[in-house]
N, C-alpha and C positions, 0 to 999 in steps of 0.2 A: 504494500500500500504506500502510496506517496500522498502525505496531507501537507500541503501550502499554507503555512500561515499569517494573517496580517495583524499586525502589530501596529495600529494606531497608535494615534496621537502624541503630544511632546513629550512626555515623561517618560522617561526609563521605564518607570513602573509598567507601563503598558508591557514591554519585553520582559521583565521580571515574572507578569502576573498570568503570560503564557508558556514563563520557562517550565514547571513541572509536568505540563500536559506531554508538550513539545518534547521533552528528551522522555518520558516514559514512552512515548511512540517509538526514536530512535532505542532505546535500549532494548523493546522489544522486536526489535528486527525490521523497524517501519523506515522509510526516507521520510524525511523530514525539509523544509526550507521555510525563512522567516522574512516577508517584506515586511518593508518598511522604509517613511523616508529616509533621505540618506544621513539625517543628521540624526538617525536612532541606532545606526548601525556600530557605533563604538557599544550601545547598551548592550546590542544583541549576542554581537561575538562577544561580550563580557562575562558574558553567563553561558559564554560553550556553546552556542548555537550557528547556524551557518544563517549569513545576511545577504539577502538581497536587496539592493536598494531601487526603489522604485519612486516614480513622479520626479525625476532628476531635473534638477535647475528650477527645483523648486522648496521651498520651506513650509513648515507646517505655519509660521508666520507672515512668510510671503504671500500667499493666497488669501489675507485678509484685505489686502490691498484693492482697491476698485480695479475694476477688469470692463472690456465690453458685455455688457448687459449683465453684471455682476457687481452691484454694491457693495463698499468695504464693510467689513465685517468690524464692528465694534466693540469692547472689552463689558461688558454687565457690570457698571456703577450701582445699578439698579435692581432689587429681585426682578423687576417684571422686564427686565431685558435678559434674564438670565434664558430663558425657555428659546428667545430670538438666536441666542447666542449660540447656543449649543448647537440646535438645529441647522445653523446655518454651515457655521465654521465645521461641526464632524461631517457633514452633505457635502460641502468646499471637497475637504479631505476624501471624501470617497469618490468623487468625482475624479481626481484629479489621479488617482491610483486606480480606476477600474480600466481602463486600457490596460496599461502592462498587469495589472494580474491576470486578466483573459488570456493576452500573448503566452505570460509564461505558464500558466495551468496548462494550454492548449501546448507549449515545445515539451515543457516537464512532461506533460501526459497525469499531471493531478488528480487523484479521484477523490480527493475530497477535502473545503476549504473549511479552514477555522481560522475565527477572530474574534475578538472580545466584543462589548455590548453595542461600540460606538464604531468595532468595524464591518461597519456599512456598503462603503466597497465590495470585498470580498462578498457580501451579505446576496451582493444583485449579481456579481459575476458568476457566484456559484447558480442561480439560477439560469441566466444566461444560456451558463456551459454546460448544465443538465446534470450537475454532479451537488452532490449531499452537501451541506452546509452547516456548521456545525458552530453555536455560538456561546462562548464560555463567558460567563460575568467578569466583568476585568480586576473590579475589586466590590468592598463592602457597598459600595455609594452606587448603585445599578439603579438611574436617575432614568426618568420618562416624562412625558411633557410636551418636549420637544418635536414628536413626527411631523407634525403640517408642516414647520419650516424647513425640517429637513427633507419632504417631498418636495417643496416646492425648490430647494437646490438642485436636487438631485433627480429633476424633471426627463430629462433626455435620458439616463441612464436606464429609470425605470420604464420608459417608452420604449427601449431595447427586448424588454419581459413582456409588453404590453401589457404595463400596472401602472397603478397612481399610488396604490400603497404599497407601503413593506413587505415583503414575501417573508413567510415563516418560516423560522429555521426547521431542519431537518432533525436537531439534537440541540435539547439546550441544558445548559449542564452551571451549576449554581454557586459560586464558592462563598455562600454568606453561611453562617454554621446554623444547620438546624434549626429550627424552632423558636430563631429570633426575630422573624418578624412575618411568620407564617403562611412565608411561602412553602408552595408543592413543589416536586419534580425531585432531577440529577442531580444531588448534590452528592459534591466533590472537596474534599480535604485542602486546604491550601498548601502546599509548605515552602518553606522558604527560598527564593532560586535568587534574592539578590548577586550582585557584585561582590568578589571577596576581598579577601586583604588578609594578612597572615594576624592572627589569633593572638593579645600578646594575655600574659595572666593574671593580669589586673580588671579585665572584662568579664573573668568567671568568678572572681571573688565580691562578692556583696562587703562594702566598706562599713566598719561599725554605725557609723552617723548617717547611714541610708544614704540611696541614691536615688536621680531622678534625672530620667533626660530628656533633652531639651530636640527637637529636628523641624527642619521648613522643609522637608522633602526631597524628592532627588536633587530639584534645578530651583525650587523657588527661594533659596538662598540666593541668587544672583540677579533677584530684580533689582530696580531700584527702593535705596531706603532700606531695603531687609536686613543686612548688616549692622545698622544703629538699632532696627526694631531686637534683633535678637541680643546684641548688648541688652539694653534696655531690661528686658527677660532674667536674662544673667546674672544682671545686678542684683535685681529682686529676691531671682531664687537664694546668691546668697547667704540672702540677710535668714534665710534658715536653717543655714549651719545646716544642711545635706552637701552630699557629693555633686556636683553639675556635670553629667554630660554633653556636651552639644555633639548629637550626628551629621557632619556635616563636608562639605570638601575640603580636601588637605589642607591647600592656598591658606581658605578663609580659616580653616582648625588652627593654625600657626598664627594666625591673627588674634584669634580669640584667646589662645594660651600667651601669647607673649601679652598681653593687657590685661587677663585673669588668670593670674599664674598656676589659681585652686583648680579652675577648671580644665576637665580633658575633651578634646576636639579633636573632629577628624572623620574620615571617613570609616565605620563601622557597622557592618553589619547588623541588623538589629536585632538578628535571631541569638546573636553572642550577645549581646549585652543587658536585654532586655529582663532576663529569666533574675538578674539582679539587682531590676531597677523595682522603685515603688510605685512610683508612677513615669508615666510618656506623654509628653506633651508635642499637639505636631497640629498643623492644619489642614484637617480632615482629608487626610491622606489614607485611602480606601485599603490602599496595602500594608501601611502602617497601621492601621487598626486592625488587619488579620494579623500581622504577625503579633502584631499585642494581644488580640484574642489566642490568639496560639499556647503566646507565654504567661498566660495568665495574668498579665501587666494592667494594673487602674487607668483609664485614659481622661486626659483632658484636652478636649476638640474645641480647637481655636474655628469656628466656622464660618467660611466668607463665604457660602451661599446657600440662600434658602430651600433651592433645590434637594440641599443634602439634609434639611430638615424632618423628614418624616423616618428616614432609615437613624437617623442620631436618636430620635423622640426612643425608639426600639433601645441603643444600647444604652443612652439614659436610663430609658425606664428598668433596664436588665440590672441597673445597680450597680454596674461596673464601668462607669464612665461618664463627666460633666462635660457641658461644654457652655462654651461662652461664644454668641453670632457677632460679629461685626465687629462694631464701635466696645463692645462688651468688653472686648481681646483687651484692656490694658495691664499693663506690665505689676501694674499695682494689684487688678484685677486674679490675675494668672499665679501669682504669690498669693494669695490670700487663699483662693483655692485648693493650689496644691499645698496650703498646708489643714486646710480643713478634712484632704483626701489621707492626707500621710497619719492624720490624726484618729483616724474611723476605719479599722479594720475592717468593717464591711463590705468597701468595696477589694480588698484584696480575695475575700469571701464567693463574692457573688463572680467577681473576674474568673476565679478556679473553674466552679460551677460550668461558667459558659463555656470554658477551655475544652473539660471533659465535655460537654455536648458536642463539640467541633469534630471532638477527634472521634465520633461515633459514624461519621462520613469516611466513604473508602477513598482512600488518595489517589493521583494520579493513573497509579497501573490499574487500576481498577477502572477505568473507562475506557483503559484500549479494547477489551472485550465488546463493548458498544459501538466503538468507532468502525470494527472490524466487522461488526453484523451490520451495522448503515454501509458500507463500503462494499459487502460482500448481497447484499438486500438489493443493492439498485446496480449489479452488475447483470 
């Protein structure tokens, strides 16, 4: 079997949150290949995978740009620009990548694609090309809303199907854990497939004075402003006499140590460190919070959009995780918190709890059996 993968959008994590599917294929004797634009393909070969890069000479930020009979796509100041936003910009993206995945499905000889919630592309070419399609949630934040705009993007493509809406996947496969916010269907175990870095042994030991760490995600450390905002953060935490981690890149970790000499920084894993920390503060980083569900870790969800409101209302309500929307996020705010969390064993409680439910889903190898009956089903 050869299954094609597409690996949307900016964040690494997209590559990360298809790496356990993708290599349980390869290890059980499947080919494998991973598109994506070309500026994800450092994430993809990161994690062991072979890259393809597709829509060349182009960015996943280039394409918000006004084009003929295409309006520039603009960032969501706004909740109620968030739903415009999404729809427009993930449709952009799939537009702009279903040519070459047709091409190479059709030279590879593909019999079946998979992409995560918002790879939409692949979504239409697997119809197209009359082969199974198979769509894994990318992470916890598996957001909807959004289809009218994103039809109305991705108008010519779907006129390829002769559809105006979304075709159904062939296989949809869940990685939010059980029972938390009760959905049905394939669920699937997450586990960890980040970036690595060599292990040092201060990550596996839990510091007398607790720890807690701090992360903006794979790349939103590098907007503007984020830099001072995670100072800011750092300061606060602190004035609580715990341990500080920031997860973060090298560069900026050696910025943050050489000015907070207590704190450690850097690019880390978070499956290593986490199992140590008391709590993880991050913003609402969908991967981030499986692996925090994983490790049983208390979260605190910095959240900049409403969208991700109703799935947050779930791990809230599960007792193992606050979070603070918007303008809420101050540095003052975020301190205060995580010492009310460090202070109430509860949520370390209710975190375990959700942990063992997760892990009550079959992991990756356990869906090649599936993949291999749809593959073997529609030959």
């Amino acid at each position: 079997m050869k299954a094609l993968f597409y690996a949307a959008g900016t964040s690494p994590a997209s590559a990360f949150a298809i790496g356990p599917l993708a290599s349980a294929l390869r290890a059980s004797g499947h080919d494998i290949l991973v598109a994506s634009f070309e500026e994800m393909s450092d994430a993809v070969t990161g994690v062991g995978l072979p890259s393809l890069p597709v829509a060349r000479g182009h960015t996943t930020e280039s394409i918000k740009a006004a084009s003929p009979g295409k309006p520039a796509i603009e960032y969501p100041h706004q909740p109620e620009q968030e739903m415009p936003y999404l729809g427009h910009w993930f449709g952009r993206q799939g537009s702009h990548v279903f040519d070459d995945l047709v091409k190479t499905a059709r030279t590879w000889g593909a019999d079946v694609l998979v992409a995560g919630s918002q790879g939409h592309g692949a979504e239409i070419a697997a119809r197209y090309l009359g082969v199974p399609f198979v769509r894994q949630s990318w992470d916890l934040f598996d957001v909807s809303g959004y289809e009218e705009y994103l039809v109305e993007e991705m108008a010519d493509e779907l006129a390829k199907i002769g559809s105006d809406t979304l075709p159904e996947p062939s296989l949809k496969i869940d990685i939010c854990p059980p029972g938390l916010t009760g959905a049905t269907g394939t669920f699937m175990r997450w586990t960890p497939h980040n970036k690595q870095r060599a292990i040092e042994p201060w990550m596996l030991e839990a510091p007398d004075s607790g720890r807690v760490c701090l992360t903006m995600g794979s790349f939103r450390y590098a907007f503007p402003g984020a830099m001072d905002r995670i100072s800011a953060i750092v300061e606060g935490l602190l004035e609580l006499e715990v341990e500080v981690v920031v997860a973060i890149g090298e560069a900026e970790g050696k910025q943050l140590q050489e000015k907070y000499p207590r704190v450690r920084a850097g690019w880390i894993p978070l499956e290593a460190i986490l199992p140590t920390c008391e709590v993880i503060i991050h913003p609402a980083g969908g991967l981030t919070a499986i692996n925090a569900i994983n490790t049983a870790t208390p979260q605190l969800i910095l959240n900049p959009f409403e969208a991700f409101i109703p799935r947050l209302k779930h791990l809230a309500g599960y007792g193992c995780a606050r979070t603070l929307y918007r303008d809420e996020g101050t540095p003052e705010a975020i301190a205060q918190v995580v010492k009310e969390m460090l202070g109430d064993s509860s949520y370390c409680t209710r975190a375990r709890n959700l942990a063992d439910k997760a892990a009550t889903a079959p992991p990756a190898v356990g869906m090649v059996p599936l993949l291999e009956e749809l593959v073997a089903g529609e030959g």
